[in-house]
Biotite code that builds the C-alpha atoms (Angstrom):
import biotite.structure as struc

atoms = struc.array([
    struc.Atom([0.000, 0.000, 0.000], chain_id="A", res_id=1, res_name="UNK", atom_name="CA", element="C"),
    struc.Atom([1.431, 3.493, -0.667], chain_id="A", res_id=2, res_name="UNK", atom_name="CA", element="C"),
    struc.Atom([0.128, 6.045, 1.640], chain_id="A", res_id=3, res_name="UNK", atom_name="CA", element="C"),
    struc.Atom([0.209, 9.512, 0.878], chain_id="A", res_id=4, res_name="UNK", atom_name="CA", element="C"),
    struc.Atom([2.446, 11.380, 3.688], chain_id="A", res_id=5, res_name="UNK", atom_name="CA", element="C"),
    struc.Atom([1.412, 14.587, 3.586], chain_id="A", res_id=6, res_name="UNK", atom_name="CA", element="C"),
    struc.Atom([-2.435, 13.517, 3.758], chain_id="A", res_id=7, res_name="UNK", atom_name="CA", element="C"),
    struc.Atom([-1.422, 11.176, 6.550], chain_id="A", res_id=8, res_name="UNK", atom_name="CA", element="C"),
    struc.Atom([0.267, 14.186, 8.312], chain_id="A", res_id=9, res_name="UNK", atom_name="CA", element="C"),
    struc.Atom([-3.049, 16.402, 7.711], chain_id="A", res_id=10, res_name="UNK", atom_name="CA", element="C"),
    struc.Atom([-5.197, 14.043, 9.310], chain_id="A", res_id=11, res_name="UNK", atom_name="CA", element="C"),
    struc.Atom([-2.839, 13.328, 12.466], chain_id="A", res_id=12, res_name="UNK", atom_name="CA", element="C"),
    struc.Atom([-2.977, 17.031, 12.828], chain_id="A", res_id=13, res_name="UNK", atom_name="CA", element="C"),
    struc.Atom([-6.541, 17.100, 12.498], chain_id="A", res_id=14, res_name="UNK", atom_name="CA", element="C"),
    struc.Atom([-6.871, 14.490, 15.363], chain_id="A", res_id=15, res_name="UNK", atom_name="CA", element="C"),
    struc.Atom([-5.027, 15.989, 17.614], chain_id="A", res_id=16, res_name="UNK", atom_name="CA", element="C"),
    struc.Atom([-6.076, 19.797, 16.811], chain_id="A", res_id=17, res_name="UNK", atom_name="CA", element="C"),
    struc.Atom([-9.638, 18.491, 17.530], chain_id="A", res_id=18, res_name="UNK", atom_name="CA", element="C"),
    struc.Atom([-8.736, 16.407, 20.736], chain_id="A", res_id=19, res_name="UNK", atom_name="CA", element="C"),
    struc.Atom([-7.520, 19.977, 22.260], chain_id="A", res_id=20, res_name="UNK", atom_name="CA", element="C"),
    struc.Atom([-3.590, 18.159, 22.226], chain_id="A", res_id=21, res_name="UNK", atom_name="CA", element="C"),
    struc.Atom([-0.498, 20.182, 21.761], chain_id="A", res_id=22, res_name="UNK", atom_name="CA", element="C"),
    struc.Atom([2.476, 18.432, 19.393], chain_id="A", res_id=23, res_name="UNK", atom_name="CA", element="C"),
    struc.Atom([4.361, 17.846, 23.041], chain_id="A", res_id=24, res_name="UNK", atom_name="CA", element="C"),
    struc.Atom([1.301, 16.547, 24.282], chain_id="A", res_id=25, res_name="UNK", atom_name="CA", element="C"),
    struc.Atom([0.628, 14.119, 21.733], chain_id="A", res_id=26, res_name="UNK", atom_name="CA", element="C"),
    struc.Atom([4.313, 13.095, 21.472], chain_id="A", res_id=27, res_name="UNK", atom_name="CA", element="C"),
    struc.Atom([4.832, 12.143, 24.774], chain_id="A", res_id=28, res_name="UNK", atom_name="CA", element="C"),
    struc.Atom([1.551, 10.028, 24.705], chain_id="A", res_id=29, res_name="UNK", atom_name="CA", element="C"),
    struc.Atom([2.768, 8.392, 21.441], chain_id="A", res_id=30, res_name="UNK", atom_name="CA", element="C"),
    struc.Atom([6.420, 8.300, 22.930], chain_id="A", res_id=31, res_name="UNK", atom_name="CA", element="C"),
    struc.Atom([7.875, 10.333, 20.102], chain_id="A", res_id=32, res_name="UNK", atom_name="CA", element="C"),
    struc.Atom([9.755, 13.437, 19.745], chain_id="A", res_id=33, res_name="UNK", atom_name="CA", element="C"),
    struc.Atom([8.276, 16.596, 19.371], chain_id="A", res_id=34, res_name="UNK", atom_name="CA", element="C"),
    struc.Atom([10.343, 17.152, 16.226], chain_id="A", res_id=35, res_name="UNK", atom_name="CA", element="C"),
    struc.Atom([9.590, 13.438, 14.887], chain_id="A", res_id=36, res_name="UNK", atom_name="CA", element="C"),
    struc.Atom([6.064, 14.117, 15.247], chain_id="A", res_id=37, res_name="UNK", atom_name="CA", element="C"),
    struc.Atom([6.400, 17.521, 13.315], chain_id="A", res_id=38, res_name="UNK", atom_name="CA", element="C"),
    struc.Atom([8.017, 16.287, 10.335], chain_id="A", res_id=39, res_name="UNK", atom_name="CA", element="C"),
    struc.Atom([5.431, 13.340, 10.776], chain_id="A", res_id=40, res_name="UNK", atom_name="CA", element="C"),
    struc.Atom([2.373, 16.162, 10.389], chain_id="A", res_id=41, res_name="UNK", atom_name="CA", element="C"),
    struc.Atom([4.106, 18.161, 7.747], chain_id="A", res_id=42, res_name="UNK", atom_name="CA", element="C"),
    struc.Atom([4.647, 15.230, 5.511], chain_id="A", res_id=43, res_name="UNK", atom_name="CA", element="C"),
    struc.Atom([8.669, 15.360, 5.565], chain_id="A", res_id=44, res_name="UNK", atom_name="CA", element="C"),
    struc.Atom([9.360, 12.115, 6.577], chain_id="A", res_id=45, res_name="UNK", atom_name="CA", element="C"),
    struc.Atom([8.236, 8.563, 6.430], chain_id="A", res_id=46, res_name="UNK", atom_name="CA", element="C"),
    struc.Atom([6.439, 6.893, 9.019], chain_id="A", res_id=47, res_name="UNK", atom_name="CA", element="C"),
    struc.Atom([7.030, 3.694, 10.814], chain_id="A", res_id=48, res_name="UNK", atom_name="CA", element="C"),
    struc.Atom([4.333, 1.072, 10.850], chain_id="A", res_id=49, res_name="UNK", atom_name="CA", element="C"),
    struc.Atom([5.521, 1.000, 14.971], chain_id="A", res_id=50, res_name="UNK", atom_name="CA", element="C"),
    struc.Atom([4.972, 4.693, 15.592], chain_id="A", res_id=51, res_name="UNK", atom_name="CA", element="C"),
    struc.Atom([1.326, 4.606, 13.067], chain_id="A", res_id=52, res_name="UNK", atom_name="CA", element="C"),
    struc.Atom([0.395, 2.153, 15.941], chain_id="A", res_id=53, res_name="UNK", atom_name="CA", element="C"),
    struc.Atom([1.427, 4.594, 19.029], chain_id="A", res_id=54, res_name="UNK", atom_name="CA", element="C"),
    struc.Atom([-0.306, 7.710, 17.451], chain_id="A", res_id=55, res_name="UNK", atom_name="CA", element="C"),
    struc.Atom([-3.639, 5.492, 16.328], chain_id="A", res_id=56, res_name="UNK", atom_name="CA", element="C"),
    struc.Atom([-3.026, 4.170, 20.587], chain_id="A", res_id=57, res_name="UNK", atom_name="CA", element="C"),
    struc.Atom([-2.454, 7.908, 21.711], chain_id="A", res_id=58, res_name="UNK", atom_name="CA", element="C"),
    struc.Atom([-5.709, 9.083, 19.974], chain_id="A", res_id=59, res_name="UNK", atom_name="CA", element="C"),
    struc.Atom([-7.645, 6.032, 21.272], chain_id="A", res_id=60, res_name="UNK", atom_name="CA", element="C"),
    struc.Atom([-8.610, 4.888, 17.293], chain_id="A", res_id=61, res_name="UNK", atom_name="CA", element="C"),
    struc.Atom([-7.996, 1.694, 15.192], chain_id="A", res_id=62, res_name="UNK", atom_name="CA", element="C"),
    struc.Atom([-5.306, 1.546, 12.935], chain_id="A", res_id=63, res_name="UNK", atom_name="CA", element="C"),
    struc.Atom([-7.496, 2.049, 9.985], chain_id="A", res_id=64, res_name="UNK", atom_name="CA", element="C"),
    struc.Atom([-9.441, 4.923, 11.053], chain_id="A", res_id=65, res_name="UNK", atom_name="CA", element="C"),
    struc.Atom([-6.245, 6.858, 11.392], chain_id="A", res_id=66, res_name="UNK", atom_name="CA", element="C"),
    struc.Atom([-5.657, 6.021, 7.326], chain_id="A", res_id=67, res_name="UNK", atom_name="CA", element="C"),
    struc.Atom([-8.845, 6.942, 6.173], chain_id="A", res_id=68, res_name="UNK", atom_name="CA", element="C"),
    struc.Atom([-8.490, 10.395, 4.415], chain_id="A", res_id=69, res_name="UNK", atom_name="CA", element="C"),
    struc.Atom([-11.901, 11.699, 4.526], chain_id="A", res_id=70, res_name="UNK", atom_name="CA", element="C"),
    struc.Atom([-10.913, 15.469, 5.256], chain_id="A", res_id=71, res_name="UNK", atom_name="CA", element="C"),
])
């Protein structure tokens, strides 16, 4: 499957923007950096299935919500 990082990065910021969470908020929850979770949201780097997991965890979703692009 190839996903399309900056859409992916749009929608993580969506999901946190509209569950009221900061970057460092959301970073420590998903046990990332605050600068690996901003280049995650802007698009500029790939993602690790591992991390997709801790973020989907963080926001209390499944996987597959998290990659649905519906914005």
């Amino acid at each position: 499957m190839n996903i399309d990082l900056i859409k992916l990065g749009q929608k993580i910021k969506f999901e946190r923007i509209t569950r009221q969470l900061s970057q460092e908020q959301l970073a420590e929850l998903a046990n990332l950096s605050v600068h690996g979770l901003s280049n995650i949201e802007t698009g500029k780097t790939d993602i690790r299935y591992t991390n997709l997991l801790q973020i989907a965890k963080a926001f209390n979703m499944r996987l597959c919500e998290l990659l649905e692009f519906n914005l």
